[in-house]
C-alpha positions in Angstrom: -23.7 -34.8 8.2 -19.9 -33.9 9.0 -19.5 -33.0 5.2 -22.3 -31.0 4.7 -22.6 -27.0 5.3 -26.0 -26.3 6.2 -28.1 -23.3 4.5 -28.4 -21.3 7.5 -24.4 -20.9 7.6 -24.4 -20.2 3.5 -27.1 -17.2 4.2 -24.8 -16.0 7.3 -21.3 -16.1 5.4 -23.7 -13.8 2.8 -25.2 -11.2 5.2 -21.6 -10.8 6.9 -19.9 -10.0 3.4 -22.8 -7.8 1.8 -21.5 -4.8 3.6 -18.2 -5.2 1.7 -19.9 -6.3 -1.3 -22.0 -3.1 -1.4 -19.0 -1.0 -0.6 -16.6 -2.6 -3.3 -19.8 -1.7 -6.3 -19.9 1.4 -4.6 -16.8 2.2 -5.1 -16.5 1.0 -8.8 -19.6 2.7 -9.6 -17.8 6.4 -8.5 -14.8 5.8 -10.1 -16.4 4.8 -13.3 -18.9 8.5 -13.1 -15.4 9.9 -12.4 -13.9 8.4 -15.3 -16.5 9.5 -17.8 -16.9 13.2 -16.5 -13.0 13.9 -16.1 -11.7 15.6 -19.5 -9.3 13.1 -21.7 -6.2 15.2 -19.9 -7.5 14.0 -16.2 -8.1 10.4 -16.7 -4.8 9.7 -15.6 -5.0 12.1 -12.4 -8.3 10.1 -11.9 -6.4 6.9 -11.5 -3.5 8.2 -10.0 -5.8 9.6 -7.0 -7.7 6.0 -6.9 -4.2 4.1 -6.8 -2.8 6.5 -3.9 -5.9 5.9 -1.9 -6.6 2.5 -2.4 -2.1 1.4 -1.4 -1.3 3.9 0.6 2.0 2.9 0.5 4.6 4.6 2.3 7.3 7.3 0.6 9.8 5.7 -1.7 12.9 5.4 0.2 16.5 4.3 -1.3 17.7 1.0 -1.0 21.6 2.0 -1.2 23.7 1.3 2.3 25.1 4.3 4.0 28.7 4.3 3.5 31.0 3.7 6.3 34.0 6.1 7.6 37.0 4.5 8.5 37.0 4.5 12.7 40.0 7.2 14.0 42.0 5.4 16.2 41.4 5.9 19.5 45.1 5.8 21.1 46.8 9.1 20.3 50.5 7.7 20.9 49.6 6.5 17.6 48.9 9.2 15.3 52.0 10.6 16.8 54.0 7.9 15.9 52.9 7.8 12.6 54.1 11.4 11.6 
């Protein structure tokens, strides 16, 4: 009986996910009534507004490295005795 999963933990997993299931159709079904009632020129605002709220990822940021200064020395005798 190792092997087999009994009923009453099938109907459990299925009460613990309903909530998620009802809000994923939830959210499909407003999105699809916002889809049909936006005019042709909104549609893509529509799904631009979905995507921003559904990532939420963070500002774009540049991947280039900061350049570095060459280091001034630090012993003045030095810069003197270079001029």
């Amino acid at each position: 009986m190792d092997g087999v999963v009994s009923a009453s933990s099938v109907w459990a997993v299925f009460w613990f996910q309903l909530p998620v299931l009802v809000l994923a159709i939830a959210v499909i079904v407003v999105g699809l009534a916002a889809i049909r009632r936006a005019h042709p020129d909104d549609v893509p605002r529509v799904f631009e507004a979905f995507t921003a709220f559904l990532s939420r990822r963070p500002a774009p940021t540049s991947r280039r490295r900061p350049r570095r200064r060459p280091k001034a020395p630090a012993d003045q005798t030095y810069q003197e005795e270079t001029r």
